[in-house]
C-alpha positions as CSV (number, residue, x, y, z in Angstrom):
1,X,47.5,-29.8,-53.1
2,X,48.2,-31.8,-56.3
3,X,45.2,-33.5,-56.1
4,X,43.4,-31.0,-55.4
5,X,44.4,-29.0,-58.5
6,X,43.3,-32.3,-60.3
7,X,39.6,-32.1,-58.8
8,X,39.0,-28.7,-59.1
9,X,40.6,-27.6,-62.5
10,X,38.0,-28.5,-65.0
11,X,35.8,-25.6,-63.2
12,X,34.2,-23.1,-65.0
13,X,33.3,-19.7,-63.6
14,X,30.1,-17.7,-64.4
15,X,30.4,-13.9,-64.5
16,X,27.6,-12.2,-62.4
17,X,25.3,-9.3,-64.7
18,X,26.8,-6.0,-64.5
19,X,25.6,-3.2,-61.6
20,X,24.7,0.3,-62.6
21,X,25.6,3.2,-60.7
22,X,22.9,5.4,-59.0
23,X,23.0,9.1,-58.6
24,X,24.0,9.8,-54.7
25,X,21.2,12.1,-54.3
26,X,18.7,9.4,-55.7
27,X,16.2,7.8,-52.9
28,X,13.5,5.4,-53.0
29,X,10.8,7.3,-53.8
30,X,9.4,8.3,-57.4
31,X,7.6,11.3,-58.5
32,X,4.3,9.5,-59.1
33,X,4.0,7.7,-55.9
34,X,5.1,9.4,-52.8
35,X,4.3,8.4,-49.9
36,X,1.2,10.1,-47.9
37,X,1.1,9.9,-44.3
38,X,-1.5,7.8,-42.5
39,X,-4.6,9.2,-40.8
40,X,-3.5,7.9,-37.4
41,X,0.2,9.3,-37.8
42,X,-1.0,12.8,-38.8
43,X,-3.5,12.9,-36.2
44,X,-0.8,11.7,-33.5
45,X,1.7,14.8,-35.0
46,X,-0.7,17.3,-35.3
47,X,-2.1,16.5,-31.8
48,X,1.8,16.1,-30.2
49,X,4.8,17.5,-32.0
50,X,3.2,20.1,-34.8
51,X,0.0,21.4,-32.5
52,X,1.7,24.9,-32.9
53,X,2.9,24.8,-36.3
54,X,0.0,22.1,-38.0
55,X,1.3,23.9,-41.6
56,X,4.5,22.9,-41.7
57,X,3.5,19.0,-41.0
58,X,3.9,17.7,-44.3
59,X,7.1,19.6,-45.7
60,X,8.3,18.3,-42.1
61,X,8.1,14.8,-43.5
62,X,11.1,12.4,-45.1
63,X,10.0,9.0,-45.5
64,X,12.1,6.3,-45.7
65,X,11.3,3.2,-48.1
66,X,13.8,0.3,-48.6
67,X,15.0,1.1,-52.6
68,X,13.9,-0.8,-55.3
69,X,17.5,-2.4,-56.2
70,X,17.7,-3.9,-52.9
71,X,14.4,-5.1,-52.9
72,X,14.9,-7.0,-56.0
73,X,17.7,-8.5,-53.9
74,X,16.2,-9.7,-51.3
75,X,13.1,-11.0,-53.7
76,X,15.3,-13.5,-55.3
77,X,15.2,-15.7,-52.8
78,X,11.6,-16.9,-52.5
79,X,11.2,-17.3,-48.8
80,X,12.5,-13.7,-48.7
81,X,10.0,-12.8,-51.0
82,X,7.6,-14.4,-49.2
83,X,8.7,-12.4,-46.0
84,X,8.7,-8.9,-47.5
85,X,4.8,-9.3,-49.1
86,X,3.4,-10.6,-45.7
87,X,6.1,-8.4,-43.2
88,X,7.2,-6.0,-45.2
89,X,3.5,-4.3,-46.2
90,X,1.1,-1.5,-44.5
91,X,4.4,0.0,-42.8
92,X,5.3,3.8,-42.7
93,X,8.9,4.6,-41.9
94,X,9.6,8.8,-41.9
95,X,11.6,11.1,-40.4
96,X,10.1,14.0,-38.8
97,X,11.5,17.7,-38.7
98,X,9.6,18.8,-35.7
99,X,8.5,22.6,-35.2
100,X,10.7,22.2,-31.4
101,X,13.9,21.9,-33.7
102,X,14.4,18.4,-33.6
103,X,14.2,15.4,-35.8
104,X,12.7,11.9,-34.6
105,X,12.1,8.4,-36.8
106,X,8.5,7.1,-36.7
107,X,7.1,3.5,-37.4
108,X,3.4,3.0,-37.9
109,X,2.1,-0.7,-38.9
110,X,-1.0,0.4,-40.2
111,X,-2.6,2.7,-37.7
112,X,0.0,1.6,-35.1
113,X,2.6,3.8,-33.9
114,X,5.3,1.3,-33.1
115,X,8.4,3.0,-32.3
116,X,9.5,6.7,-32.1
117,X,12.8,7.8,-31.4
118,X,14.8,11.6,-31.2
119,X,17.5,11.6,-33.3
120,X,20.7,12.9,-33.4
121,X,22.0,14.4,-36.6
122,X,24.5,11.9,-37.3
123,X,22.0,9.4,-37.0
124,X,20.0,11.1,-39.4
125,X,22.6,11.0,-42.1
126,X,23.1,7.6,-41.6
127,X,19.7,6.6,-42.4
128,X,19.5,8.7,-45.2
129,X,22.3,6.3,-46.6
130,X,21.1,3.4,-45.2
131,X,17.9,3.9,-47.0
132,X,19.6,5.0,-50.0
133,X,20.5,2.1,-53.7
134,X,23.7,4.6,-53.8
135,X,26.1,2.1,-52.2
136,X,24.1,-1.0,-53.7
137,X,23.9,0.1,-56.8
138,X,27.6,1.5,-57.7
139,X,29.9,-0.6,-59.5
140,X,32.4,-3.4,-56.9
141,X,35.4,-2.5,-56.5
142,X,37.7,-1.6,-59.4
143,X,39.5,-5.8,-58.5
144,X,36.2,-7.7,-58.6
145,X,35.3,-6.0,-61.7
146,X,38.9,-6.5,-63.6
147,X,38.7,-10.4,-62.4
148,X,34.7,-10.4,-63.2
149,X,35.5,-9.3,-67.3
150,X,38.7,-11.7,-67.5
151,X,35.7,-14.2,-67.6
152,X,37.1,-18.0,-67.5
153,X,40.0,-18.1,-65.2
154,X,43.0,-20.7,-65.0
155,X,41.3,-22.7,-62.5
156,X,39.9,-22.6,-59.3
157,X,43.4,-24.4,-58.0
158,X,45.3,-22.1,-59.2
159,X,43.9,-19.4,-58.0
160,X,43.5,-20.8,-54.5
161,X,47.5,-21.8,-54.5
162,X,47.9,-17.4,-55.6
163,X,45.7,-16.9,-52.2
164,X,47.9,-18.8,-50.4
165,X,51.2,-17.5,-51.8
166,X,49.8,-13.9,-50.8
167,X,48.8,-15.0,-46.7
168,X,52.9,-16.5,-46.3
169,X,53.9,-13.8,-48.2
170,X,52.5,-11.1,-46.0
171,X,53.6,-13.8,-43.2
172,X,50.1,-14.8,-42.0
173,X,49.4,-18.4,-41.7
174,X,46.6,-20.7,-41.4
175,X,46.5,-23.4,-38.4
176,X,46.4,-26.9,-39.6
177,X,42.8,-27.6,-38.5
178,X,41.8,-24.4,-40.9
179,X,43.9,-25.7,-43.6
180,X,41.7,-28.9,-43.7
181,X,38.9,-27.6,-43.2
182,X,39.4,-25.5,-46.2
183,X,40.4,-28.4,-48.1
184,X,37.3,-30.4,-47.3
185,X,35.1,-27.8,-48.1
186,X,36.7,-27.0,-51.7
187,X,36.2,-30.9,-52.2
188,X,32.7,-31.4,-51.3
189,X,30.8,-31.7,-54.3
190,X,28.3,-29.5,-53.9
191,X,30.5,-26.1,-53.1
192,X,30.1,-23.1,-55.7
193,X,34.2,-23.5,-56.9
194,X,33.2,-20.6,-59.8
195,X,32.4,-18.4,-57.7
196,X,34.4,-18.6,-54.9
197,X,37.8,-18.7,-57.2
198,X,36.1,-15.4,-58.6
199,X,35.8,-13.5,-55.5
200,X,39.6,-15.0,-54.5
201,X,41.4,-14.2,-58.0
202,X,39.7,-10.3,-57.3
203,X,41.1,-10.6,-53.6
204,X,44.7,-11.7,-54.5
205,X,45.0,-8.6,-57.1
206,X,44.0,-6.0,-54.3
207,X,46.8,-3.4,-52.7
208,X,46.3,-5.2,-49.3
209,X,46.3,-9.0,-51.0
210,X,47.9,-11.0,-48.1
211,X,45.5,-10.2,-44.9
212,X,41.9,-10.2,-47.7
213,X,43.1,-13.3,-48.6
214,X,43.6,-14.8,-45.3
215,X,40.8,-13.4,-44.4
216,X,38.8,-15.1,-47.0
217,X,40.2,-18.3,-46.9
218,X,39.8,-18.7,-42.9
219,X,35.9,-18.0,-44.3
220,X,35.6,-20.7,-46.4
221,X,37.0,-23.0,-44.3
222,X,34.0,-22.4,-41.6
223,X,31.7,-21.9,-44.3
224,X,30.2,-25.7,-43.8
225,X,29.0,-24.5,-40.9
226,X,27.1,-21.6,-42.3
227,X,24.0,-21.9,-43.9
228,X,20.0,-20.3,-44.3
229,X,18.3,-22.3,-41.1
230,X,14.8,-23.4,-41.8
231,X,12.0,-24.4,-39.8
232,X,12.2,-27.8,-42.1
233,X,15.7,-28.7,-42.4
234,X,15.5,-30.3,-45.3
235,X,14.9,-26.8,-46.9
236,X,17.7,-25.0,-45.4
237,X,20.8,-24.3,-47.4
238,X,24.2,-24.2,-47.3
239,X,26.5,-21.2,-48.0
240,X,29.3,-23.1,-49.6
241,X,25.9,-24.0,-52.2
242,X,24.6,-20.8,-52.5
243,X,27.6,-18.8,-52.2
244,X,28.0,-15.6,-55.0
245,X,31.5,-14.2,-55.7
246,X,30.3,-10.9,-55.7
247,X,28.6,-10.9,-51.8
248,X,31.8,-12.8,-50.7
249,X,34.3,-10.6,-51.9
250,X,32.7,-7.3,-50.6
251,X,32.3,-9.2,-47.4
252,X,35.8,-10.1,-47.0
253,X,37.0,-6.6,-48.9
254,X,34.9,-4.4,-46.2
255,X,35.3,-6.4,-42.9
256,X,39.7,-6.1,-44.1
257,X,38.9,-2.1,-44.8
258,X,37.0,-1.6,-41.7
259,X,39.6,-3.6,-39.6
260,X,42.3,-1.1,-41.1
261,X,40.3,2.2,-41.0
262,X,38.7,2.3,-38.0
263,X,41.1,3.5,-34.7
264,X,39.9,0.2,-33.1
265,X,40.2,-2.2,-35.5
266,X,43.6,-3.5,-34.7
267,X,42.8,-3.7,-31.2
268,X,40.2,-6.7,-31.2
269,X,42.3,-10.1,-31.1
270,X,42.4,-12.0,-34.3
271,X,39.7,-14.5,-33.1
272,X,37.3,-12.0,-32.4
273,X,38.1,-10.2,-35.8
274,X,37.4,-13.7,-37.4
275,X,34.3,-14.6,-35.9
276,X,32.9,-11.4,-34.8
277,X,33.9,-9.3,-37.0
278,X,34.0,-10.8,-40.4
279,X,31.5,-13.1,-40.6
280,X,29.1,-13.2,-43.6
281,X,25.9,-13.8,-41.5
282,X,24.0,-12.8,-38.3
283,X,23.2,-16.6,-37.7
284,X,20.8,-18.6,-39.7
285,X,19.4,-15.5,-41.8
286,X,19.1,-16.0,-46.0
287,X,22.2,-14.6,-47.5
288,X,22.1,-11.0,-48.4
289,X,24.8,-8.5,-49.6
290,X,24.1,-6.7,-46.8
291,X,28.0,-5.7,-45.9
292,X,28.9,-2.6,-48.2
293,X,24.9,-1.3,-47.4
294,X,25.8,-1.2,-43.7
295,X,29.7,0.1,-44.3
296,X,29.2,2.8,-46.3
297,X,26.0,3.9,-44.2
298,X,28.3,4.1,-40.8
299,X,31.8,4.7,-42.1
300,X,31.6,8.5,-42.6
301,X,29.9,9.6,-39.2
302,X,33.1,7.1,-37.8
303,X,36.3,8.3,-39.2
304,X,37.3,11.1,-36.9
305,X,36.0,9.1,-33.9
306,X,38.6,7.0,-31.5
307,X,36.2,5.9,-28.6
308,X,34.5,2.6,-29.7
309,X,31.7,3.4,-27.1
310,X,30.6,6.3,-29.4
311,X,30.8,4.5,-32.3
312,X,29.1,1.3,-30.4
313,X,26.1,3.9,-29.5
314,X,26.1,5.4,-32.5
315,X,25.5,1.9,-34.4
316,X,23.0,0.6,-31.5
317,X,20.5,3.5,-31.7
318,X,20.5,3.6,-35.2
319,X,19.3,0.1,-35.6
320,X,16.8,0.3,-32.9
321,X,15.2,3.5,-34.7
322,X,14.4,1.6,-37.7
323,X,14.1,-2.4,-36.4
324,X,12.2,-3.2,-32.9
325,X,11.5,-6.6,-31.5
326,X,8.4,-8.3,-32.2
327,X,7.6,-12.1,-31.1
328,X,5.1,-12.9,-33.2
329,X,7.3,-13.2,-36.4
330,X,8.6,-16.6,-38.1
331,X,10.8,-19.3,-36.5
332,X,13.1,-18.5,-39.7
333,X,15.5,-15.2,-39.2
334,X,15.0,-12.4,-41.2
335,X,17.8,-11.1,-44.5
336,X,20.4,-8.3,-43.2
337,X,18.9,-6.1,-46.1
338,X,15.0,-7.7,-45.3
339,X,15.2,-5.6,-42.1
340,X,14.9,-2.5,-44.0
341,X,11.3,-3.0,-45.2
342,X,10.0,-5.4,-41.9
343,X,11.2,-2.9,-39.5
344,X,10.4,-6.0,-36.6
345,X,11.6,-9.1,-35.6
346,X,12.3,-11.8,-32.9
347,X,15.3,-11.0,-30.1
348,X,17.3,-13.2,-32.5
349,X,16.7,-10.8,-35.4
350,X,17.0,-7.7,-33.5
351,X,20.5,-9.3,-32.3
352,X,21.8,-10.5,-36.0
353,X,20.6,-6.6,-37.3
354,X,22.7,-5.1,-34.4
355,X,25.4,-7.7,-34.6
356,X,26.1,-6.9,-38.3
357,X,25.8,-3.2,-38.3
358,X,28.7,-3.2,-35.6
359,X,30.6,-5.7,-37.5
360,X,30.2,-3.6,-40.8
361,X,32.6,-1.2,-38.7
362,X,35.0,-3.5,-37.4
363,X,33.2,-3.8,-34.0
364,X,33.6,-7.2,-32.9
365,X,29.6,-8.3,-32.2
366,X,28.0,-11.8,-31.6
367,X,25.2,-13.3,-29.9
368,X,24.5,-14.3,-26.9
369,X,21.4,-16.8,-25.7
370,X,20.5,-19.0,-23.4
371,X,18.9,-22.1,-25.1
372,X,15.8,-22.0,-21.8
373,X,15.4,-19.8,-19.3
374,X,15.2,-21.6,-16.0
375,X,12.6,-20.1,-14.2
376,X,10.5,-19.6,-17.1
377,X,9.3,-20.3,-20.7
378,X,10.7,-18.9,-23.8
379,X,14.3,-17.9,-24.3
380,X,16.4,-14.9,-25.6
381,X,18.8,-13.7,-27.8
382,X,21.2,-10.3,-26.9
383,X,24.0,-8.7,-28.6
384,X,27.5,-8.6,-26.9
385,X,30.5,-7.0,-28.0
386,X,33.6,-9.0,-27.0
387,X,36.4,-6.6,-25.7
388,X,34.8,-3.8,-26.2
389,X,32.1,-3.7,-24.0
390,X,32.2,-5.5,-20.6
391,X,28.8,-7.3,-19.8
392,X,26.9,-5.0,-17.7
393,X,25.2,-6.5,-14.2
394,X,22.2,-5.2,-15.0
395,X,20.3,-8.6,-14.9
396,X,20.7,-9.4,-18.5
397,X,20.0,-13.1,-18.5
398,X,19.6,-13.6,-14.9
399,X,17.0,-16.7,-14.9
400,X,19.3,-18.2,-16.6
401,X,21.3,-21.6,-16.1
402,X,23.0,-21.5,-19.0
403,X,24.6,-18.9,-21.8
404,X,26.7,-19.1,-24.9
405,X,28.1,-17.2,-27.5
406,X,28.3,-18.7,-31.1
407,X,31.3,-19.0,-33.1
408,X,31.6,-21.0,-36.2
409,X,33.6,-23.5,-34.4
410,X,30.7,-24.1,-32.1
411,X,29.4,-22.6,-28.4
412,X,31.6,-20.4,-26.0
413,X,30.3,-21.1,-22.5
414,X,30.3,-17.6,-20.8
415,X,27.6,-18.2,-18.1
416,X,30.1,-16.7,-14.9
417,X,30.6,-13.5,-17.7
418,X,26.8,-13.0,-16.5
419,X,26.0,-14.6,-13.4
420,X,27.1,-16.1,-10.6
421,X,27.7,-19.9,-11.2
422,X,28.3,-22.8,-9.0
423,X,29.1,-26.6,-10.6
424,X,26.8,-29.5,-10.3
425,X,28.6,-33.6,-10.0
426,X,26.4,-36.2,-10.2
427,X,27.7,-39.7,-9.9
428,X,27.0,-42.0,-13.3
429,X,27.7,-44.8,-14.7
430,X,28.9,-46.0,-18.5
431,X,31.2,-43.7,-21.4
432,X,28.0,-41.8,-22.2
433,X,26.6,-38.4,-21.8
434,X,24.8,-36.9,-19.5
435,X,22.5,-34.0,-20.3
436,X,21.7,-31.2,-17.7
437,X,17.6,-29.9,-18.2
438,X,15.4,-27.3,-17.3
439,X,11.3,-27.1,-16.8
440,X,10.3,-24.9,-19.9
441,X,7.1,-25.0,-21.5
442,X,6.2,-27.9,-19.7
443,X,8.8,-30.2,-20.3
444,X,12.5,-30.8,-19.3
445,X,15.0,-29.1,-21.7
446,X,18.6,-29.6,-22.7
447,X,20.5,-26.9,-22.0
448,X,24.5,-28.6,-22.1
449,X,25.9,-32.0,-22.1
450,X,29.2,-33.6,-20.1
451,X,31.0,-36.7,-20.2
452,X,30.4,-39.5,-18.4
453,X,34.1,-40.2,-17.0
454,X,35.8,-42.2,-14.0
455,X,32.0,-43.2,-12.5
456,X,30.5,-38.9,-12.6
457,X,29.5,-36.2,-14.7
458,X,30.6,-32.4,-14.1
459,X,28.7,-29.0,-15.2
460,X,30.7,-26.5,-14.6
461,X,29.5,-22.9,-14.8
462,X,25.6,-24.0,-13.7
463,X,24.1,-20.0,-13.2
464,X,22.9,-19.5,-9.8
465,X,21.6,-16.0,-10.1
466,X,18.2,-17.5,-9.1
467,X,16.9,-20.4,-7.7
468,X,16.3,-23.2,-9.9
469,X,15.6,-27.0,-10.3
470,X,17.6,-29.1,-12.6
471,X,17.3,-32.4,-13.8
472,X,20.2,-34.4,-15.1
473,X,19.6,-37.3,-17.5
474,X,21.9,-40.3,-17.8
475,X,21.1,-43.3,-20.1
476,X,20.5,-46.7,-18.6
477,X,20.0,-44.7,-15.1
478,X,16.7,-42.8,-13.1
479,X,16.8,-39.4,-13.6
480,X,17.8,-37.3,-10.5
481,X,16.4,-33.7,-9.5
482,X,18.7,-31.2,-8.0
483,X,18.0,-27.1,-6.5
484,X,20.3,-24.9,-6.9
485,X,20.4,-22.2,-4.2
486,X,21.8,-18.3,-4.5
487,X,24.3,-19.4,-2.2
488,X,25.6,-21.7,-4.9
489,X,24.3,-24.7,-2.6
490,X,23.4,-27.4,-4.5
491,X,21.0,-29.9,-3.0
492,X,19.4,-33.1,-4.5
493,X,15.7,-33.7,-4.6
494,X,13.5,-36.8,-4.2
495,X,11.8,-38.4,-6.7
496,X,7.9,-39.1,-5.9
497,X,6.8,-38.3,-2.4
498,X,8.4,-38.5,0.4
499,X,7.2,-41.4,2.7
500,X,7.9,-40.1,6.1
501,X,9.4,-36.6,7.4
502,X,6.0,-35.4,6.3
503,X,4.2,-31.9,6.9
504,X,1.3,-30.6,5.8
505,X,1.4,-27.5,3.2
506,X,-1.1,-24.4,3.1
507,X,-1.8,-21.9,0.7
508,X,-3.8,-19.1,1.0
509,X,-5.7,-17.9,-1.9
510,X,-3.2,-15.8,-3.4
511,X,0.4,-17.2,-3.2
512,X,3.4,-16.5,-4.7
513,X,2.2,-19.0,-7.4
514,X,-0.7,-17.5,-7.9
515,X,-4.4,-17.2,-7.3
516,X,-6.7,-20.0,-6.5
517,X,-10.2,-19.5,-8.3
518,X,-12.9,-21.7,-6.2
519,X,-14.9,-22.8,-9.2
520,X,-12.0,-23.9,-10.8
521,X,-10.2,-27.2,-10.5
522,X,-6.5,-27.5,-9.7
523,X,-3.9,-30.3,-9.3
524,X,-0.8,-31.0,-7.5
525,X,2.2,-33.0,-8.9
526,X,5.3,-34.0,-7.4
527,X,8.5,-34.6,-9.6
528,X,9.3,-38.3,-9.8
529,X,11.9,-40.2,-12.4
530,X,8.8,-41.7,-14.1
531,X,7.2,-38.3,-14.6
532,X,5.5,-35.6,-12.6
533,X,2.6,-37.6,-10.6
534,X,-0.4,-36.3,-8.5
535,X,-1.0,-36.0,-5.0
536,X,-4.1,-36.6,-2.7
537,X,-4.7,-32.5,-2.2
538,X,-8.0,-31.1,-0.3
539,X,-9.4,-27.7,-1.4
540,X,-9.9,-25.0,1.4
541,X,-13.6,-22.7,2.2
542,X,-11.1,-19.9,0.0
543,X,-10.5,-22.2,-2.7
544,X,-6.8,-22.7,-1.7
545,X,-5.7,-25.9,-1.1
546,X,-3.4,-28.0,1.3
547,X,-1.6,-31.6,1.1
548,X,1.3,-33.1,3.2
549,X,4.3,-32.2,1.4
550,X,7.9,-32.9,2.0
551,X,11.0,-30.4,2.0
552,X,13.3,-32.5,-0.3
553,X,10.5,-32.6,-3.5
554,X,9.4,-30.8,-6.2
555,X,6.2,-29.7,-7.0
556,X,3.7,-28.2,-9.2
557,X,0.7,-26.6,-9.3
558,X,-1.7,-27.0,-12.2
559,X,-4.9,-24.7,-12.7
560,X,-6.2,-21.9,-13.9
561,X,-4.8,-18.5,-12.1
562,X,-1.8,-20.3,-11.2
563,X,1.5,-20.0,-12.4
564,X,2.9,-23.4,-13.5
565,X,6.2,-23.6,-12.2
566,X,8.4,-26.4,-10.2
567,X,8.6,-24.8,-6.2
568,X,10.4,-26.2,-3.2
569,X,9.4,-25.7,0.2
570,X,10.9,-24.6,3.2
571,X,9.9,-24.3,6.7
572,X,11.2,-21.9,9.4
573,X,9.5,-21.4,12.9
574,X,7.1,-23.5,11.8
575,X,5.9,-21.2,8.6
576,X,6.0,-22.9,5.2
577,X,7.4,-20.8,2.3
578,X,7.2,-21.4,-1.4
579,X,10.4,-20.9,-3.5
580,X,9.4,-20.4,-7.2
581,X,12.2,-22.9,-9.5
């Protein structure tokens, strides 16, 4: 710690500008520029929900604009700002009192009505304060402001060895692997000491100084981890870079005050609290002060309430009546706060928005994914809620071979918490990896790695929910093809054609791969180690087409109509099937 004290005690802290306090009753909207309802929207209400009572349609209507001191917020990053002029323009958000006594949330983009959703009135109050600068705006907390005006502190050693003094004496303790962690990441050259010995010095000072201060610490020692993802990576940033006293502190400050309010919040286990709960950031999202927004939004409807499951539901539908999914986005995620004014995003998106407006109410929430589906392209993104909320068997990730939940000390593999799994051994040679892949978007993808060790490598947890074909790569050795049954059977493949044990394959026009069109060409490959190669195929008078075809390879079909997935076949009573991979 000595030396420490030597690197960092020359530091200098800048105070953040001042906040002003808004009036409560304050919203977005200015006299001189309300908003005026769309021709398509008023057409859709006057035609649906105000057909008997067309007067009363525009005192009916509350809309909802993200405020201007947010906005600002968000805009200083200049990706963000980027985001909100292209994302965040021709939308309508509004709440509608209809004339059959309830109130519902509408989204238009333009002329499009995108989502519409009946609300509850709890859920209307908290969008009211969701959509409201009042919690932005008002001034930090009475010890962020005191630290803040003290302006140059002793040093950010000093103040780190305080933080410390208040975790043992409130007898909380950090493991040793935390403990240099933190160490390394106050060292690196590049971390924002200022600021973070700001947000710490405010911390140490409050009534319940011991558990914010281990809570804060335990942050910046996985904050290395933690960063603003971009397409480029040579553009992404860091948070230990970026970091600003006055977001970290109400991060830390809220997730402890939640964790202490809430009738649940001393129920979920100290991990989950730590990775689930207090975490700064969705995943790769720009950095936002997005915590207090979402707190003091949810906290009120909450305080009176002991089931988690209603306050779970509560959070859930409130998100998905402002924020919907929508693919055709960015690969970057979108801000916490950005959400307000883009109202759509990727699954990944819709799962960080959810994720932290359960965690800003001490709701343990993370996200789940698998890297590539298995029996198709793409992959997805959910929200589960650790403890809380058992996984449901309603096929959530059911093509897949592989899921995992992210901490910030890497990938929890909870594939046989969704599907049924089975374990695939393949026999290898070396001290190197092997990697276990999937056909997605046309190519074999990495889903997990194992160890080479004692002459094999072992997956354990491979899903088996559905059939699929694997591949496992080995350097220095062939690759080798594998199905995996719903049985859990796993069976290995061969690679090229098979030589003998021959039988001859027909399809009729329309097959469970698709339809064959007669004018249009279409190819058959078999899966070898070199690469997927063509067969000698002979179209039929439908347009279908036949070839001899072994039981033990993989195939393909490539045309137009068809669906371009690996498929096994299997004969019984002398009856070829085709089973989709």
């Amino acid at each position: 710690m000595k030396q420490l004290a030597l690197l960092l005690l020359t530091m200098a802290l800048a105070a953040p500008a001042s906040t002003i306090l808004a009036d409560e009753t304050s919203g977005p909207e200015s006299a001189d520029r309300k908003p005026k309802l769309n021709g398509a929207a008023r057409e859709y209400l006057l035609q649906g929900h105000f057909k008997s009572a067309p007067q009363t349609l525009d005192g009916a209507l509350e809309f909802l604009e993200m405020p201007l001191a947010i906005r600002e917020h968000c805009a200083a990053e200049s990706w963000e700002k980027g985001q909100l002029e292209k994302f965040g323009v021709n939308r309508q958000f509004f709440l509608a009192r209809c004339p059959d006594g309830k109130t519902r949330a509408f989204h238009y983009r333009g002329d499009e009505r995108r989502n519409e959703r009946e609300l509850t009135p709890a859920q209307v109050r908290v969008l009211r304060r969701l959509y409201s600068e009042t919690a932005f705006t008002a001034p930090p907390p009475a010890e962020f402001t005191r630290a803040r005006e003290r302006g140059r502190l002793q040093g950010p050693a000093e103040v780190l060895l305080v933080a410390r003094a208040r975790c043992e004496a409130a007898g909380l303790k950090l493991d040793e692997t935390t403990l240099a962690r933190l160490d390394k990441n106050l060292k690196a050259e590049s971390t924002r000491l200022g600021e973070l010995a700001l947000a710490l010095s405010a911390l140490a000072e409050c009534d319940n100084a011991g558990e914010l201060c281990w809570a804060a610490l335990w942050t910046i020692s996985r904050m290395d981890t933690m960063s603003f993802a971009r397409e480029n990576r040579s553009l992404s940033k860091g948070d230990l870079t970026t970091v600003e006293a006055r977001a970290f502190f109400e991060n830390v400050y809220y997730a402890v005050k939640a964790r202490s309010e809430m009738s649940w919040g001393r129920s979920v286990s100290e991990r989950d609290f730590l990775h689930h709960v207090l975490s700064p950031r969705g995943t790769g999202e720009p950095a936002q002060r997005w915590r207090r927004q979402y707190y003091e939004a949810l906290a009120p409807e909450l305080k009176d309430v002991k089931d988690p499951a209603e306050a779970i539901k509560l959070a859930t539908d409130v998100v998905y009546s402002f924020f919907q999914y929508e693919g055709d986005t960015t690969w970057e995620d979108f801000g916490m706060l950005t959400a307000l004014a883009v109202h759509e995003g990727r699954c990944e998106d819709c799962s960080n928005v959810e994720n932290c407006m359960l965690r800003a109410v001490g709701l343990p929430a993370c996200q789940a994914f698998t890297p590539w589906w298995g029996n198709g392209d793409g992959n997805h993104a959910w929200t589960e809620i650790p403890g809380l909320r058992k996984v449901s068997g309603d096929g959530t990730g059911g093509g897949a071979v592989k899921i995992f939940i992210k901490t910030w000390d890497g990938l929890d593999d909870v594939t046989d918490q969704y599907v049924s799994v089975t374990r695939l051994e393949v026999a290898a040679t070396g001290d190197g990896q092997a990697s276990l892949n999937v056909f997605n978007h046309e190519q074999w993808r990495t889903l997990a790695r194992a160890p080479v060790a004692q002459g094999k490598a072992m997956f354990e947890k491979v899903g088996c929910r559905k059939p699929f074909a694997l591949v496992v790569k080995v350097e220095g050795m062939p690759d080798r093809a594998f199905a995996v049954e719903t049985d859990k059977s796993v069976r290995p493949l061969l690679s090229g054609q098979a030589q003998d044990g021959l039988f001859e394959a027909r399809f009729e026009k329309q097959c469970a791969l698709g339809e064959f069109r007669p004018d249009k060409s279409v190819k058959v490959l078999v899966w070898s180690a070199e690469g997927w190669q063509e067969v000698s195929a002979e179209r039929v008078s439908t347009g279908a087409i036949k070839f001899m075809a072994s039981k033990d390879c993989l195939y393909r079909l490539v045309g137009e109509g068809l669906r371009d997935r690996p498929f096994t076949l299997t004969e019984a009573e002398g009856t070829l099937s085709v089973t989709q991979r």
